[in-house]
N, C-alpha and C positions, 0 to 999 in steps of 0.2 A: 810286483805290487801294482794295485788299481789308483786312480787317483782318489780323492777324500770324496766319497757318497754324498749325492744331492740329500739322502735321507739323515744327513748328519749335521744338518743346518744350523739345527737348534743349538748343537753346543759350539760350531763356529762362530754365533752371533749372543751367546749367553753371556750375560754379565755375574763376574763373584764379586759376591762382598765383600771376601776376603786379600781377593788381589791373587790367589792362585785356582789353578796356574796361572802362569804369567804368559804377556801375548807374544813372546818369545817362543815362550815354550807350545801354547798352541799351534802357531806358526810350523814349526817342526814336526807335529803332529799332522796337522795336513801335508804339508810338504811331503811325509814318510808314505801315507796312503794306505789302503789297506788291504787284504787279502780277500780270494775266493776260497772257502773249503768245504769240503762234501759235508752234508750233515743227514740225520736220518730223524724226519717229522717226531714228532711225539706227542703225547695227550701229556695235561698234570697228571703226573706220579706214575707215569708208564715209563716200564722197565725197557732194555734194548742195548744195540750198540750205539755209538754218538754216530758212527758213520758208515754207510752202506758198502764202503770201499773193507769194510771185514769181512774176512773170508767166510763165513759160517753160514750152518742154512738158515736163524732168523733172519738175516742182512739179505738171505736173500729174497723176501717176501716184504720187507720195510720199505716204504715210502721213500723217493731217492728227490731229496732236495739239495739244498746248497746257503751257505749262511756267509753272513761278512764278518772275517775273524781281524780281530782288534789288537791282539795277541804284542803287533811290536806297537802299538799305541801305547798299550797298559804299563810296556815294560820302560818307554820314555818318562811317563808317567811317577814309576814307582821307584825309577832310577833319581828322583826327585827326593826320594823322601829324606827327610832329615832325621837324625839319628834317637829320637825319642819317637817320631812317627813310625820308623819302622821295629821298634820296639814296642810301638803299642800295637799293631798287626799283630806281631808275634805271641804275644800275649793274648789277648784274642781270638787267636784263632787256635791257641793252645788249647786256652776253657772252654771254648764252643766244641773242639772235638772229646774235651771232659766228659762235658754236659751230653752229647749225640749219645756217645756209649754210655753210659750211665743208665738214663734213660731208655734204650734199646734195652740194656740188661734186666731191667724192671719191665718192661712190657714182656720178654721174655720169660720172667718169669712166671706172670700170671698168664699167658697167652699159652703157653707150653713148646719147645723146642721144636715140636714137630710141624706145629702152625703157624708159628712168630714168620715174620717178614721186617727186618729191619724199616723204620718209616721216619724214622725224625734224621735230619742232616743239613746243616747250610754250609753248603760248599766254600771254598777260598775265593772262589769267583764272584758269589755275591757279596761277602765279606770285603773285597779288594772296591769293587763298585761302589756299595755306601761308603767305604772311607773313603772314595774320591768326594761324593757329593760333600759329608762332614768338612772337606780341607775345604770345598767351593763355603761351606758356608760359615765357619770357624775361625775367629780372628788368629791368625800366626802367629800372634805372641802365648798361643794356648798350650800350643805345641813343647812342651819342654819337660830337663829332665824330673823336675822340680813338680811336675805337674801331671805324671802318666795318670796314675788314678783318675784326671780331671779326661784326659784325652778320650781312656774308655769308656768314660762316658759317654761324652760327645759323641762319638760313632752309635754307641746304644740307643743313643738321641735319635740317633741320624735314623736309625731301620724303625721307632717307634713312631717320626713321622710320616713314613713311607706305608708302614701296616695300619694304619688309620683310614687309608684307600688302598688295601688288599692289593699294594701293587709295589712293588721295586724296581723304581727305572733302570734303562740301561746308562749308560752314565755317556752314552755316546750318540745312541739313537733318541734316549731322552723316554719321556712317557708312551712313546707309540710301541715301545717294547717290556714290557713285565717278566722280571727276571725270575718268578715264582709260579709263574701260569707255563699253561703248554705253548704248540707252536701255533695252535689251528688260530686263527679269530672267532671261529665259531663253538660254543661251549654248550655240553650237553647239563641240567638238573645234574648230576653225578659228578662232574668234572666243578659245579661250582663248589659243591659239598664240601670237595676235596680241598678248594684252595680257600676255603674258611680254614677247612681244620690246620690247613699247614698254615695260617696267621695264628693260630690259636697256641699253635706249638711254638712257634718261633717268639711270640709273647710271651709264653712259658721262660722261654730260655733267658729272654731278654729281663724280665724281672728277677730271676736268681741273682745274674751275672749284677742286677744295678743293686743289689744287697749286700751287706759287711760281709753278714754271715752268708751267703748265699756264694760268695768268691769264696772264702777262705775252701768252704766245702769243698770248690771244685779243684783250687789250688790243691788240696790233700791230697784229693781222688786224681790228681794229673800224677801227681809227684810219685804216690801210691803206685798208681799203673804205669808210670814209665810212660805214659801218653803225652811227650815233650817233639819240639820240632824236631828236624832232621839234623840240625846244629850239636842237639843234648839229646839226641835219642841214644841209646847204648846199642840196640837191636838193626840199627841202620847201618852204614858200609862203614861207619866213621866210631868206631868202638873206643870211648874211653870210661868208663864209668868217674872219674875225675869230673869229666863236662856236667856231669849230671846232676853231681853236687852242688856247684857254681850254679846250676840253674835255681837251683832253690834259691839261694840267694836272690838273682834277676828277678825271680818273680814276686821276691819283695822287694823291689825297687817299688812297685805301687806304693809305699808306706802307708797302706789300708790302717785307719784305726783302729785300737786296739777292741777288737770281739771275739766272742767266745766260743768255739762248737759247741752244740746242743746239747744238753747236759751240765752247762756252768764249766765247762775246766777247756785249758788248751791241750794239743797233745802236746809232748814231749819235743816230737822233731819239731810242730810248728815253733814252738820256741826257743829251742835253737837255733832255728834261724833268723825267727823273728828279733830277738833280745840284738844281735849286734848291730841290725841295720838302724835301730829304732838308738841303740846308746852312741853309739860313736860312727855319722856321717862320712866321716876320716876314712875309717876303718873299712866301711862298705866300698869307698872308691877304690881302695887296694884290691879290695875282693872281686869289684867287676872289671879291673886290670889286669888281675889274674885269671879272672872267667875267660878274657879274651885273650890271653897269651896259650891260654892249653886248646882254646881254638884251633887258632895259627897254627901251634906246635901238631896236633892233632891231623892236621885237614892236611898237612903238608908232608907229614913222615907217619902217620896214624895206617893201624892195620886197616883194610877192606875188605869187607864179604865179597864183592862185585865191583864194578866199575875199571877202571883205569884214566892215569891224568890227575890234574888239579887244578879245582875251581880258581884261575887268576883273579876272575873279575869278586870272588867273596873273598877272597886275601887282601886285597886290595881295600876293599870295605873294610874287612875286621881289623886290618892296622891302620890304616886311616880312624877310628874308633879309638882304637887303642890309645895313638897316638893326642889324640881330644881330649881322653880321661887322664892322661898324664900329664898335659901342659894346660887346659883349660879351668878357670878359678870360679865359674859357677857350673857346673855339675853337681855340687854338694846337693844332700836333702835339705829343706827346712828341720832346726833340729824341734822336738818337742820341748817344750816349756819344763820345769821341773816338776811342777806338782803332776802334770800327765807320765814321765817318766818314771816319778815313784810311786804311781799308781801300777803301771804295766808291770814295775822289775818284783813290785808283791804279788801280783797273781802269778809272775813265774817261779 
């Protein structure tokens, strides 16, 4: 590794309101330093490989640069998070890949298959970056479990004030880099076009995702499509359809107030799973005890398509978790008041 880039000043000398990271923890980030790796230029919204070092014959006609990859910064970083933060990722970036497909499949539709070009997408990467800036600017006591719905926000916050100047910094290099623009500095009439319409879309996404109704939707259409992390996917190496179940659950952990799909009524599954999180607190913590035991059990003796091995360092995370929800006395939700309760348990 290189030592910490004179280009990364800015966040050596940055101050948080919040108090994170802490100067500990930046300290160790310079210290770590960072990496060289090939990279292959790009314009906004040009297709290609990331790196010239791929065998193929575009690679071999693409522009041969080189970028500073941040990759073990991000991962000291994220190895931070506390266990409602990285619950709210999760969450997150579950409905953000709702929302891309979704979306594609309705452009697709009217576009017709033969034309369509997948266009709408915000990567894990930008997603991981604004929620570093939200933790720089988010009091710490926001973070909890008590509070996810309040967190998803705040990161929604966080890319609403970034698309107001058509620009998402990097959270390392700071504003000399725009994580939605191409590589060049210099930008053609056609290239600025571009990166309007991709603010235009990404505010799309961002106002569904800050709606009651506008989550629940995508929460269906995830659940629907099996479109869950790599934790709860069924389709990935880590097969249980168990896990899948239990996600429904997690992903009411938000306790989104009670709203309605379009048409006045809930469906069916949303209320079964909605009705126990919302009556007995109790009851839900047994449920994300048991989400995270078929985890463990799963990730540890679970069939594989691919792979070989076991993730130590997410064992260690999911029972440490485990461990929190079984001995810790605030994890509880806030419970709802009664007359809110006997309102929800009659529309179910």
């Amino acid at each position: 590794s290189l030592r910490w880039p004179y280009e990364c000043s800015e966040f050596s000398l940055r101050d948080s309101s919040s108090g994170w990271p802490s100067l500990v923890l930046k300290h160790e980030i310079m210290k770590a330093g960072c990496h060289i790796v090939p990279r292959t230029a790009r314009k906004i919204g040009e297709k290609g490989p990331k790196t010239w070092l791929k065998f193929d014959f575009q690679s071999m006609f693409s522009p041969k640069a080189w970028r500073i990859s941040f990759s073990l910064s991000e991962k000291l970083l994220t190895n931070q998070f506390t266990q409602p933060q990285r619950k709210c990722f999760l969450i997150l970036k579950t409905l953000i890949k709702a929302y891309s497909l979704r979306s594609n499949e309705e452009d697709e539709k009217i576009l017709g298959e033969d034309n369509f070009m997948p266009s709408f997408k915000i990567s894990s990467f930008i997603l991981k970056h604004t929620m570093f800036w939200a933790l720089e600017r988010v009091d710490q006591s926001e973070w909890r479990h008590n509070n996810l719905y309040g967190c998803v926000h705040h990161v929604l916050d966080q890319f609403e004030i970034f698309l107001k100047d058509f620009s998402i910094p990097h959270y390392f290099l700071g504003p000399k880099k725009n994580l939605i623009d191409g590589d060049y500095s210099f930008k053609t009439r056609e290239e600025d076009g571009m990166l309007m319409q991709k603010v235009m879309q990404y505010h799309m996404c961002i106002s569904q995702l800050k709606s009651y109704s506008g989550m629940i939707e995508l929460i269906k259409f995830a659940l629907m499509r099996n479109i869950l992390d790599f934790q709860w996917n069924v389709d990935s190496s880590l097969c249980d359809r168990g896990m899948v179940l239990s996600f429904c659950e997690m992903m009411f952990s938000l306790n989104i107030p009670p709203f309605f799909i379009p048409g006045g009524t809930m469906s069916s599954m949303l209320s079964q799973v909605m009705y126990p999180v919302m009556k007995d607190s109790d009851d839900w913590r047994k449920k994300l005890s048991n989400h995270l035991l078929q985890m463990i059990r799963v990730i540890k003796y679970g069939p594989r398509s691919y792979g070989l091995g076991v993730n130590t360092e997410l064992l260690d995370i999911l029972e440490m978790e485990h461990r929190m929800v079984e001995t810790s006395e605030d994890l509880c939700f806030e419970e709802m008041d009664s007359a809110e309760l006997a309102a929800v348990i009659k529309k179910l």
